[in-house]
C-alpha positions as CSV (number, residue, x, y, z in Angstrom):
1,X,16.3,38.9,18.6
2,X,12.8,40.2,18.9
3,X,13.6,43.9,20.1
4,X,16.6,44.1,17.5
5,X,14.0,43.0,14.6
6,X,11.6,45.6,16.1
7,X,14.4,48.5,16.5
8,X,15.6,47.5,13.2
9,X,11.8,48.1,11.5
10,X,11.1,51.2,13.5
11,X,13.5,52.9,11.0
12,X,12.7,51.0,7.7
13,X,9.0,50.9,7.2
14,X,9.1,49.1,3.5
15,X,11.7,46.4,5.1
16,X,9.1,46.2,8.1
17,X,5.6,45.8,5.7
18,X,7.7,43.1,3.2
19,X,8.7,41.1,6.7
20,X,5.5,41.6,8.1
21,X,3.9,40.4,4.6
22,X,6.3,37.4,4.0
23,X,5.9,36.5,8.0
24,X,1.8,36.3,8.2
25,X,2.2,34.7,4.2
26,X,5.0,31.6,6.0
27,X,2.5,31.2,8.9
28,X,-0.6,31.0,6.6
29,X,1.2,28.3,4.4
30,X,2.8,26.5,7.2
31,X,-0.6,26.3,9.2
32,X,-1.7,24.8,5.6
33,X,0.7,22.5,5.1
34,X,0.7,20.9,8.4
35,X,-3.4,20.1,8.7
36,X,-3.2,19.1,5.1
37,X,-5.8,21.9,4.4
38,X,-4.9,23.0,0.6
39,X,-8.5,23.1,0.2
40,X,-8.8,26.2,3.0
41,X,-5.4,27.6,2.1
42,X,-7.3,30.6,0.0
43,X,-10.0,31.0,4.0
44,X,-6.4,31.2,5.8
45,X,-5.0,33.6,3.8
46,X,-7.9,35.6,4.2
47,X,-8.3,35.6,7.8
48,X,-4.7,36.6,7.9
49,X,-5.0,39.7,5.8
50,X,-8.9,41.2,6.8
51,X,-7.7,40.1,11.1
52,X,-9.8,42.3,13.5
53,X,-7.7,44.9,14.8
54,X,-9.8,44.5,17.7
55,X,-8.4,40.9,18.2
56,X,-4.5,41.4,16.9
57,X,-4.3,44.9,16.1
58,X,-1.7,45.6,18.6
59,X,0.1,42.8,17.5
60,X,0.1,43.4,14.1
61,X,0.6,47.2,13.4
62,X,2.8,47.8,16.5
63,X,7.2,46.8,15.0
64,X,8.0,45.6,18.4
65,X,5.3,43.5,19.6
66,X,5.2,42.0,16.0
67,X,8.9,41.1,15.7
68,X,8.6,39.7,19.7
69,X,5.5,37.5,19.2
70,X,4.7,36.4,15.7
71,X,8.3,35.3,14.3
72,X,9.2,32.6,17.3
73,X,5.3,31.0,16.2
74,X,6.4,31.0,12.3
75,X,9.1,29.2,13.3
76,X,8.0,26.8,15.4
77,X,5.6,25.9,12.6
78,X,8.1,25.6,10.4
79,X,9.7,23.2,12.9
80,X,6.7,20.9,13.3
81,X,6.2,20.9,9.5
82,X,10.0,20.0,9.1
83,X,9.3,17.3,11.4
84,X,6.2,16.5,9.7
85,X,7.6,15.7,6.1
86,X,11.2,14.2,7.6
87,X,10.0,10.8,6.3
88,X,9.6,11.7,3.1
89,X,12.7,13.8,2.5
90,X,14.4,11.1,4.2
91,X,14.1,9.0,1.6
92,X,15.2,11.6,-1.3
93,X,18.6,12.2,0.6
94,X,17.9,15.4,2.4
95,X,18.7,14.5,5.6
96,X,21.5,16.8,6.4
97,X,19.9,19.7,5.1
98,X,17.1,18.7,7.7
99,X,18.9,18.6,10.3
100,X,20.6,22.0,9.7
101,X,17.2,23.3,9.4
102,X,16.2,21.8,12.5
103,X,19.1,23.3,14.5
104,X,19.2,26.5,12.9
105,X,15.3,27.0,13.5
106,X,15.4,25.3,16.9
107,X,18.2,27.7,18.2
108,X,16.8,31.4,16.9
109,X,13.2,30.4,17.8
110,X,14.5,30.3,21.7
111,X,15.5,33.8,20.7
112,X,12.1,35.9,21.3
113,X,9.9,35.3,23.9
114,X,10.5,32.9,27.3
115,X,7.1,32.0,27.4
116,X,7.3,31.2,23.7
117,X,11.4,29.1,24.3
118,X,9.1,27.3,27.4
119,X,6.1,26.1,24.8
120,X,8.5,25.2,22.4
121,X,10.8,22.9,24.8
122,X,7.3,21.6,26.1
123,X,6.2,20.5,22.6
124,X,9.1,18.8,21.9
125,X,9.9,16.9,24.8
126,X,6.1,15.6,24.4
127,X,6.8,15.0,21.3
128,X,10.6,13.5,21.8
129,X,9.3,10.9,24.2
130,X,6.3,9.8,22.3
131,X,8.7,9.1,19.2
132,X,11.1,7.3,21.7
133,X,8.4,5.0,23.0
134,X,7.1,4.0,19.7
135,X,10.4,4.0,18.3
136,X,9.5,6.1,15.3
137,X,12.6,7.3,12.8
138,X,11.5,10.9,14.1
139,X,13.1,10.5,17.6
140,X,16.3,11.4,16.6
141,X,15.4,14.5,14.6
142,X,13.1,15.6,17.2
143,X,16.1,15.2,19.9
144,X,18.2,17.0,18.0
145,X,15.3,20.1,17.9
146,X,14.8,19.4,22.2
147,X,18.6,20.0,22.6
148,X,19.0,22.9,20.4
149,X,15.5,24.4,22.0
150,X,17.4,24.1,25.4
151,X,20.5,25.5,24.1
152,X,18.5,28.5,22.6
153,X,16.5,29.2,26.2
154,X,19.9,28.8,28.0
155,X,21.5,31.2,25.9
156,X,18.0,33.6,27.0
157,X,18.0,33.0,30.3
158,X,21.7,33.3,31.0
């Protein structure tokens, strides 16, 4: 998914600087949101936008190692913030539309990087069996994210 993003960029530079923008933006608010840092949200931002381009230049100005590496991190922040708040929206009836998310995100965050789909099915499994042993309500969603994370890497590796 990585190279198409990045072959799809190469040829439409405003589509590629409003993804870039609204990527490093979802990353910056997810990091916030998941440390409970509202107070540091304006620091984050910042050391998102004025990043060294000796640390993450590459990275950051090259389509195709942007689309590859930062994308499958957004999402799996997304994923541990979904899991995060599933208490709470729990209780206000959003429960299918979490677990869509979770599937949806689990599956095309597998789609990148291997290194990235192995981190991902490590956290989760970590994660999966600590909920299971304390018998948390969050088992169950984070099972669901641990099978669709394995579906996502099978569908990479074979």
């Amino acid at each position: 998914m990585g190279n198409f993003l990045g072959m799809f960029f190469a040829n439409h530079r405003i589509l590629s600087a409003v993804f870039k923008t609204a990527v490093l933006g979802s990353a910056a608010e997810c990091i916030v949101r998941l440390f409970d840092c509202s107070k540091f949200r304006h620091i984050i931002f910042s050391a998102l936008i004025f990043v060294s381009p000796y640390l993450f230049g590459d990275v950051i100005s090259w389509n195709s190692a942007f689309c590859n590496y930062i994308p499958p991190v957004v999402l799996l922040l997304l994923l541990l913030n979904l899991l995060k708040n599933y208490d709470v929206e729990l209780q206000k009836g959003k429960k299918i539309i979490y677990y869509f998310l979770c599937i949806v995100i689990s599956f095309c965050s597998q789609l990148f990087i291997e290194h990235m789909a192995v981190v991902n099915i490590f956290i989760f499994a970590v994660l999966t069996m600590y909920y299971f042993k304390n018998k948390d309500k969050k088992r169950l969603f984070s099972f669901t994210a641990l099978i669709f994370l394995c579906a996502g890497i099978f569908i990479v590796a074979f």
